[in-house]
N, C-alpha and C positions, 0 to 999 in steps of 0.2 A: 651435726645432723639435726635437722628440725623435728619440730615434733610429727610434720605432718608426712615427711618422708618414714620417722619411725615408725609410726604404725601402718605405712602403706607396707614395707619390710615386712613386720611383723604378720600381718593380715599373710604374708604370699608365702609366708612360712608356715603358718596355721593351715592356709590351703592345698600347701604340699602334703604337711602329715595325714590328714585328712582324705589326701587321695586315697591313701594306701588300704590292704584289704580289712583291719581290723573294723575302722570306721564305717566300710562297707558306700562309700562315697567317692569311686574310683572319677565318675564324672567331673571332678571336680581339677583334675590334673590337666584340661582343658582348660582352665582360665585359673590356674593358679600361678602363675607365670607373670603376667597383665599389672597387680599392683607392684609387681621388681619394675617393670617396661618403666610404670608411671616414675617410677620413686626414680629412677635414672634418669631419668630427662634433665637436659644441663649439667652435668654432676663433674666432674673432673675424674680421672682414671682411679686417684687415690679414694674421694668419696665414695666412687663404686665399690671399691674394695671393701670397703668398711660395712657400706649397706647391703653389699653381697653375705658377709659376716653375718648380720643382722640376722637376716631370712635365711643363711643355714643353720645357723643356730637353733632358732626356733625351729625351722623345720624337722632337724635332729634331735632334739630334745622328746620333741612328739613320738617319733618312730622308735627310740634308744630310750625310752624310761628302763624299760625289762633290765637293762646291763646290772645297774645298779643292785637290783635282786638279787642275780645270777650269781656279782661277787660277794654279796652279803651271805647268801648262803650254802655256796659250795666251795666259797674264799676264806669264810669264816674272818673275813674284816667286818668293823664297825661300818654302822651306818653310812655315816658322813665320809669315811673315807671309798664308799662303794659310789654316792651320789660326784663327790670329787672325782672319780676316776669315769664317770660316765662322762659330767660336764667338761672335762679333757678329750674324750672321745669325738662328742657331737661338735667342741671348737675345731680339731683337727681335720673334722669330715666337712666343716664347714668353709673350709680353704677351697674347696671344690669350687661352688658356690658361689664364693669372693671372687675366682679367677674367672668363670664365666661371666659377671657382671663387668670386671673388668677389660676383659674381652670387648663383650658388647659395646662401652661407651671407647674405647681403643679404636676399633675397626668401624664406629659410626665417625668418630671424626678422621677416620683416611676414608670417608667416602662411601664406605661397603654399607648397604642398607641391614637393619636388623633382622629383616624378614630371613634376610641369607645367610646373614652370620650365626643367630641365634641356636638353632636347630642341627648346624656342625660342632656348634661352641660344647651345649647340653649333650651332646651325644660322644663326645672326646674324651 
């Protein structure tokens, strides 16, 4: 993955967490989607998957820090085993994610335009 596809990822997952209510920037769930579009272009089904990875990650990290707390103090685990058990969280919710990107670049090479696919993919 290049660098320049990594931070477009990273940006669209920045802009996902960001939608949400805490940040108070729901506007933002409108074009935070746009640098995944760019970052796909050309990519191969498996690339996708990877860069899908990427932007859920980050995305879930943003939304899911709290977990970490939660186990640290009503788990009464250490630290690091509370951040370890989030950063497991935010990769497994990140599968989501991976498959809609790889969705997308899937059904754009059998033809199906994104506009169509995208919006059934996100919402499955």
């Amino acid at each position: 993955m290049g660098k320049k596809t990594l931070l477009l990822s990273v940006f669209s997952g920045i802009l996902l967490f960001l939608s949400f209510p805490k940040f108070d920037l729901s506007i933002l769930v409108w074009v935070s989607l746009v640098p995944l579009f760019f970052a796909l272009q050309k990519k191969s089904i498996g690339e996708a998957f990877w860069i899908g990875l990427t932007v859920g990650f980050a995305y879930n990290i943003g939304i899911l820090y709290w977990v970490s707390f939660v186990i640290v103090q009503y788990g009464y685990l250490p630290l690091y085993l509370g951040i370890f058990i989030m950063l497991l969280l935010a990769l497994y919710l990140s599968l989501y994610v991976s498959l809609f990107s790889a969705g997308i670049v899937y059904f754009k090479k059998k033809g199906v335009p994104e506009i169509i696919v995208a919006p059934v993919l996100w919402s499955c």
